[in-house]
Backbone bond lengths (Angstrom), bond angles and torsions (degrees), N, CA, C in turn:
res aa  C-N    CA-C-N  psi(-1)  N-CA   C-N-CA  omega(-1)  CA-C   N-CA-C  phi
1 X - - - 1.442 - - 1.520 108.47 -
2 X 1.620 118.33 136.97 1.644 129.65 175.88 1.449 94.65 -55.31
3 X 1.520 132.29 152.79 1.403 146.26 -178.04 1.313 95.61 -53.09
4 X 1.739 118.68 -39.62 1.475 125.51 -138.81 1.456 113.34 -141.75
5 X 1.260 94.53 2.49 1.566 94.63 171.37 1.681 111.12 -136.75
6 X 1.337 118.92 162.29 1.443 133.32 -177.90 1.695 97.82 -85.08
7 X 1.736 108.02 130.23 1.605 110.27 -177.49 1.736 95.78 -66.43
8 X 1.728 115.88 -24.24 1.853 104.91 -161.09 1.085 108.36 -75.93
9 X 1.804 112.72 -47.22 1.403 113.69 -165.73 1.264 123.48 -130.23
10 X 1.622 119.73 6.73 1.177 127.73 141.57 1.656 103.01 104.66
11 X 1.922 113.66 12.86 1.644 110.28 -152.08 1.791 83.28 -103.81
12 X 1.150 114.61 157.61 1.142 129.22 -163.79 1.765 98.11 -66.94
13 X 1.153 125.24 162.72 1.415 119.80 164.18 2.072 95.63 -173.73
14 X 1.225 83.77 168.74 1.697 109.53 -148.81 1.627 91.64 -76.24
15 X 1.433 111.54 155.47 1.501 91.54 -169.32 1.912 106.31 -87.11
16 X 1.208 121.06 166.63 1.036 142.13 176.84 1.737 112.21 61.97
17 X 1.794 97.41 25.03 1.592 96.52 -179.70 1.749 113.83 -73.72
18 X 1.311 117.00 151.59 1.632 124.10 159.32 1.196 108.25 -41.36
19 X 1.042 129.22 -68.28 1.574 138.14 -149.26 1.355 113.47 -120.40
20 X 1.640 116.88 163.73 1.351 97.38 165.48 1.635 114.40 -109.19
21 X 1.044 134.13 118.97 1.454 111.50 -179.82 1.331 149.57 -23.12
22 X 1.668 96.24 -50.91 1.376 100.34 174.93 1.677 122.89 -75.57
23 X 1.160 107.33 -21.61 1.634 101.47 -174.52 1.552 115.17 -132.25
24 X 1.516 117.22 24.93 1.431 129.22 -159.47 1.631 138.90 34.91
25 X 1.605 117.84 23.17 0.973 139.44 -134.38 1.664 93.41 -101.91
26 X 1.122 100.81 128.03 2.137 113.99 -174.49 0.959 110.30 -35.75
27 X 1.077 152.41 89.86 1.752 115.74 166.77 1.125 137.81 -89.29
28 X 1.150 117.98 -4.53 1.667 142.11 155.96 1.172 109.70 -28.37
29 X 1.425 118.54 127.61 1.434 105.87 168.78 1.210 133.93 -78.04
30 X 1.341 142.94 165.35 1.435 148.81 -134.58 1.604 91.52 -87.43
31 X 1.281 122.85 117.57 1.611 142.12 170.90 2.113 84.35 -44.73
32 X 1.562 94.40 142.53 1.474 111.31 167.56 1.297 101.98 -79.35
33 X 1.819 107.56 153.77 1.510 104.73 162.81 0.888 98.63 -102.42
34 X 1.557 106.28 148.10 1.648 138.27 158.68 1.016 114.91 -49.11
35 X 1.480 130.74 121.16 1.238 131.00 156.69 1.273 124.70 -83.86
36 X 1.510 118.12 138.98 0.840 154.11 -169.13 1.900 118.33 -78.46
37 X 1.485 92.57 85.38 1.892 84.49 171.96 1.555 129.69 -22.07
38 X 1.522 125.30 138.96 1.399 118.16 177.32 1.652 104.16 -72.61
39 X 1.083 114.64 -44.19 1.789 114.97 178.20 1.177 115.66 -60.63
40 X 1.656 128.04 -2.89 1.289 121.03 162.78 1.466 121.15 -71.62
41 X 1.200 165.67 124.92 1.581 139.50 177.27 1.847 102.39 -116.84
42 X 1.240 127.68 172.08 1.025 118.76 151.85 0.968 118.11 -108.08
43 X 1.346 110.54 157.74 1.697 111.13 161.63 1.635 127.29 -97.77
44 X 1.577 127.29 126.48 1.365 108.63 172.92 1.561 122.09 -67.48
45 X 1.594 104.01 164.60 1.749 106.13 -155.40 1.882 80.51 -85.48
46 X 1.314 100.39 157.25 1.470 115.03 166.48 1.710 128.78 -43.92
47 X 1.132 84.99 -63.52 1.439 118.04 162.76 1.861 132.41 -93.53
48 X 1.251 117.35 143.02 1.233 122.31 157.99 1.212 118.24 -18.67
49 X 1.975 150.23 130.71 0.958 133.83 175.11 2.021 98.46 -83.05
50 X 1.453 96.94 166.17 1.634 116.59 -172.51 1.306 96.34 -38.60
51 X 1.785 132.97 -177.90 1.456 119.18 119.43 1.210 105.53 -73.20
52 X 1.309 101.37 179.45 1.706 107.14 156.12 1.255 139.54 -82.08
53 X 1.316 114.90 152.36 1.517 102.80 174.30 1.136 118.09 -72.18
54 X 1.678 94.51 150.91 1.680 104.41 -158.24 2.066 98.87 -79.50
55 X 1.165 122.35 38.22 1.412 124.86 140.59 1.364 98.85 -111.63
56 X 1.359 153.76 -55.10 1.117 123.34 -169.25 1.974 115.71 -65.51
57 X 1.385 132.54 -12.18 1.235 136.65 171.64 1.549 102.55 -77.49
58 X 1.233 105.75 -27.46 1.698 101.69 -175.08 1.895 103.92 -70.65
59 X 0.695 108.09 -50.49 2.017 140.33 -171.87 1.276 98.20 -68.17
60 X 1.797 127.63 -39.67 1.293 102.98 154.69 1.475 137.33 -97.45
61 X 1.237 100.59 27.13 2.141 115.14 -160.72 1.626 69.34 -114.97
62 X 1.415 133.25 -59.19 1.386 120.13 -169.11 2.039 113.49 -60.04
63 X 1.106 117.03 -47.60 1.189 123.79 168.43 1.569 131.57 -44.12
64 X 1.921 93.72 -41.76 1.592 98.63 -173.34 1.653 85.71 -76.19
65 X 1.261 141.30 -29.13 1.348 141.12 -147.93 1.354 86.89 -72.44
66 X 1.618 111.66 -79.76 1.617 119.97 -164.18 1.648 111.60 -54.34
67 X 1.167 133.98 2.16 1.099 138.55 159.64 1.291 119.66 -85.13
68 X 1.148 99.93 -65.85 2.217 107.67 174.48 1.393 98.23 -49.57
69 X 1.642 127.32 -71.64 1.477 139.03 -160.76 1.482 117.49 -40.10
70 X 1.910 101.43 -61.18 1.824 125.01 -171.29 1.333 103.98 -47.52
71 X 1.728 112.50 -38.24 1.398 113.80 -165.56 1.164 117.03 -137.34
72 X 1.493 126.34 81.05 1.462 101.83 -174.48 1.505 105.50 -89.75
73 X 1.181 92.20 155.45 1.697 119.82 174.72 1.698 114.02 -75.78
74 X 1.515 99.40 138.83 1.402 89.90 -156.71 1.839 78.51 -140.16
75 X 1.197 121.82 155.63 1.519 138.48 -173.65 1.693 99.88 -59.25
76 X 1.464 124.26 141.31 1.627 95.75 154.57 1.343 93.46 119.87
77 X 1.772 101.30 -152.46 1.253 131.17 149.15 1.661 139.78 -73.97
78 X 0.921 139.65 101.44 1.826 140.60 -172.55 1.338 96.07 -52.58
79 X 1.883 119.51 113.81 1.493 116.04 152.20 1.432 120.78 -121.41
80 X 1.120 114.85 159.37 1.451 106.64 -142.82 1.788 100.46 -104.85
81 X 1.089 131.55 143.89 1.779 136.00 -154.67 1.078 105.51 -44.64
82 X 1.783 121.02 136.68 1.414 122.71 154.14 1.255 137.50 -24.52
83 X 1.420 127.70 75.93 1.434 132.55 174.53 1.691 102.43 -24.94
84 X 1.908 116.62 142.70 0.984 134.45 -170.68 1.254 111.21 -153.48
85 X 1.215 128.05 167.33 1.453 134.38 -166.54 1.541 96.15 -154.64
86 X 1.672 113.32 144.89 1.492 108.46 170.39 1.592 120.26 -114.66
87 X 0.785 124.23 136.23 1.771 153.66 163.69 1.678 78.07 2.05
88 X 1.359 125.88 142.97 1.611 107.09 154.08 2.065 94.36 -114.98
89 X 1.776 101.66 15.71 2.044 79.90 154.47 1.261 101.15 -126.06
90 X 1.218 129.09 -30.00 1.717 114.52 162.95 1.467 129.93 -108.53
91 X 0.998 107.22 14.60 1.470 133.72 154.87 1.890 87.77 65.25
92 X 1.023 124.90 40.77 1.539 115.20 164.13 1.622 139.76 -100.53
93 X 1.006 108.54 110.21 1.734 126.20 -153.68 1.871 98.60 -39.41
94 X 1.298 111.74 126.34 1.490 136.70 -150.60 1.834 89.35 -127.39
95 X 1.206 105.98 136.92 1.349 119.12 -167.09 2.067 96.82 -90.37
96 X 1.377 143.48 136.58 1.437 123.85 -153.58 1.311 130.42 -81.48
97 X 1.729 92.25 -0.62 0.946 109.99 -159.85 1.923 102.12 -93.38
98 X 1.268 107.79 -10.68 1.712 122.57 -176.88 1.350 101.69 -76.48
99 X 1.277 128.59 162.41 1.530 149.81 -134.42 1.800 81.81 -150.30
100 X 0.734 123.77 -30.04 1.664 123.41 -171.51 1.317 108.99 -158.46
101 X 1.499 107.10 166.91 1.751 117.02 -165.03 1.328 73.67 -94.59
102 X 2.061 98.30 142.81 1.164 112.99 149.95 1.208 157.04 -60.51
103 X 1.714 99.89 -22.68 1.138 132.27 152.91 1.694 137.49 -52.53
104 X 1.243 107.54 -61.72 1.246 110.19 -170.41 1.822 103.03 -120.32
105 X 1.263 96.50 -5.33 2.210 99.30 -178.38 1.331 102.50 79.22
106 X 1.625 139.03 28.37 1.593 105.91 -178.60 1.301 84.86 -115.03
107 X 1.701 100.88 156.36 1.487 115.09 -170.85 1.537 122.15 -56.38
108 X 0.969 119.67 -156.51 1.947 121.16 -174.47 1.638 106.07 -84.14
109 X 1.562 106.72 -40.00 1.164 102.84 -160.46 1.802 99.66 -117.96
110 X 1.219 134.54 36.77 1.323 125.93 -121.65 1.937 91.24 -120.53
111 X 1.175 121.13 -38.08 1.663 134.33 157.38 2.106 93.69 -57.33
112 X 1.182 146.06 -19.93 1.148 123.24 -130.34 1.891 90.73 -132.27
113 X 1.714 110.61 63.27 1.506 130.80 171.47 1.471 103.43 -60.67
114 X 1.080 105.98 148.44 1.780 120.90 -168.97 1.721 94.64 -97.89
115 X 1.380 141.04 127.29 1.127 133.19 135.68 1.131 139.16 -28.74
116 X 1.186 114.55 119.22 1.421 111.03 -173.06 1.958 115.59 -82.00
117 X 1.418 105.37 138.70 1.909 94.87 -161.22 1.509 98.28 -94.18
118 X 1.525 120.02 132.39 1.309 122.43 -168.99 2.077 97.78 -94.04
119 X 1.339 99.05 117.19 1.733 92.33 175.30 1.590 95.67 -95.82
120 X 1.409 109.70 157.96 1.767 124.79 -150.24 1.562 83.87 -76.36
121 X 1.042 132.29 175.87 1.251 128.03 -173.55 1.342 146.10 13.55
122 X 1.340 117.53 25.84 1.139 122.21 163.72 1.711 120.67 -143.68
123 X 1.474 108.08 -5.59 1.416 109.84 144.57 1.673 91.64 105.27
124 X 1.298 130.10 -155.32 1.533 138.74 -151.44 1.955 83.45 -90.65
125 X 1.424 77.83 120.24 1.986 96.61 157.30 1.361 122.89 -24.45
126 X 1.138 98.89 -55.17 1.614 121.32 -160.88 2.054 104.23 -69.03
127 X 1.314 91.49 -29.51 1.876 92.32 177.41 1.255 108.07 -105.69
128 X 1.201 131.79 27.71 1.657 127.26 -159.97 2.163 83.19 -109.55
129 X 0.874 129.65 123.06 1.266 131.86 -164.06 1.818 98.79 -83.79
130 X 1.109 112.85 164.87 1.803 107.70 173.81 1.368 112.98 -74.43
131 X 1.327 152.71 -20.21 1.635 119.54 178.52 1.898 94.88 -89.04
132 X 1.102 124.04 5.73 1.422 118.48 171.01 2.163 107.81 -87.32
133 X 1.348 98.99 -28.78 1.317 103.67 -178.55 1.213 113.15 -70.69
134 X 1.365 99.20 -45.14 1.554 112.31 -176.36 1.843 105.70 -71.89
135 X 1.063 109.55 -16.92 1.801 102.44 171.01 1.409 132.65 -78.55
136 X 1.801 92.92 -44.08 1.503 112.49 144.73 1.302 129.08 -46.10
137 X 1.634 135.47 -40.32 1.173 140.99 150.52 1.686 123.92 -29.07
138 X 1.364 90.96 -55.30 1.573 113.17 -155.23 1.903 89.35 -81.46
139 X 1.258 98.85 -48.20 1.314 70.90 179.88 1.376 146.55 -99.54
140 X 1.663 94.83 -0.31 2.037 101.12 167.56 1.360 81.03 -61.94
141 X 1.518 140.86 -73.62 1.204 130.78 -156.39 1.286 111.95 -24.82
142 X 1.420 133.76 -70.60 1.664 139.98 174.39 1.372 96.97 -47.18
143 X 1.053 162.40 -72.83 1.407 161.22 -121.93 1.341 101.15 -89.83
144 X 1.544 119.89 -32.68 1.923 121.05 -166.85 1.777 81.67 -95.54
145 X 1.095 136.34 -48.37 1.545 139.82 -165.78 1.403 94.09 -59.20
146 X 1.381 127.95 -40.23 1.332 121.24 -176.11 1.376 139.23 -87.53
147 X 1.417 88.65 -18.02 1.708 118.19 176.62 1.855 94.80 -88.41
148 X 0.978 134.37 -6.86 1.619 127.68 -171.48 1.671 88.60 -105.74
149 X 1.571 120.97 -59.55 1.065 108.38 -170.16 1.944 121.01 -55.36
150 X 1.452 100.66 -42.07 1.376 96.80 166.84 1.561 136.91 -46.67
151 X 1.865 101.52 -37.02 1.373 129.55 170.23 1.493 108.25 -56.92
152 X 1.131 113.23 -48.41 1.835 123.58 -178.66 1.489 102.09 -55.72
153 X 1.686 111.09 -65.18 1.416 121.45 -155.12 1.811 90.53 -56.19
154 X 1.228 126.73 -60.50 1.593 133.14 -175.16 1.689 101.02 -40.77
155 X 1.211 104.42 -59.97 1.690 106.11 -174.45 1.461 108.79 -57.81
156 X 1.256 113.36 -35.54 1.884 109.91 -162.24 1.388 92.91 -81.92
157 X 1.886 128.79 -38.02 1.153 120.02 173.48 2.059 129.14 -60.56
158 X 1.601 92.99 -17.92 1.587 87.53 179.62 1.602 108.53 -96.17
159 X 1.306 100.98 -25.45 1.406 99.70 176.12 1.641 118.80 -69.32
């Protein structure tokens, strides 16, 4: 393995990490095999071993699958799937690099309206004019400055 890069998918990673982030890929190196004493021998079984039970053939037809399938192997370099984004009005998968759905033309972020923040007496943000903002400013400011100093005077008095 490169100090600094992932052998699967090529994304940078820290040196001597487990894993790689982007594509969960081992990086540990391959456990040694154990060798095997010469004074050990085996013996063959008498008989044919069982098949298996048809849950353990199932568990390995599912295994060899999610192995071959999750990742196929491709010649080369490993890159990891075309990042995509979906439509948020027709929800149709948009390649990331598009500025608009191909589908219908609305922009990236274009379903995605900001809430407007209601302050208690003075109604939606968005119509509160600037020397009203700026009063509101000025005066949580006095109100938190005054609520700390009171907080102090209580603390310096119990302490």
């Amino acid at each position: 393995m490169d100090s600094d890069r992932c052998p699967s998918c090529a994304a940078r990673v820290p040196a001597g990490a487990a894993w790689c982030g982007q594509c969960w890929a081992d990086l540990r190196p391959a456990p040694e095999a154990v060798p095997v004493p010469a004074s050990v021998t085996r013996s063959e079984p008498a008989s044919a071993p069982a098949p298996p039970a048809p849950v353990e053939a199932a568990t390995e037809r599912i295994a060899a699958a999610v192995t071959t399938e999750a990742r196929p192997r491709r010649s080369g370099r490993h890159r990891a799937p075309d990042a995509t984004w979906p439509c948020a009005r027709c929800e149709a998968v948009n390649d990331v690099a598009a500025d608009a759905c191909r589908q219908c033309g609305a922009g990236f972020l274009a379903g995605a309206e900001s809430a407007d923040v209601l302050v208690p007496g003075l109604g939606p943000a968005s119509r509160i004019d600037k020397p009203q903002k700026v009063a509101v400013v000025a005066v949580g400011t006095l109100v938190v400055t005054g609520l700390l100093l009171v907080l102090s005077l209580i603390l310096g008095a119990v302490l």
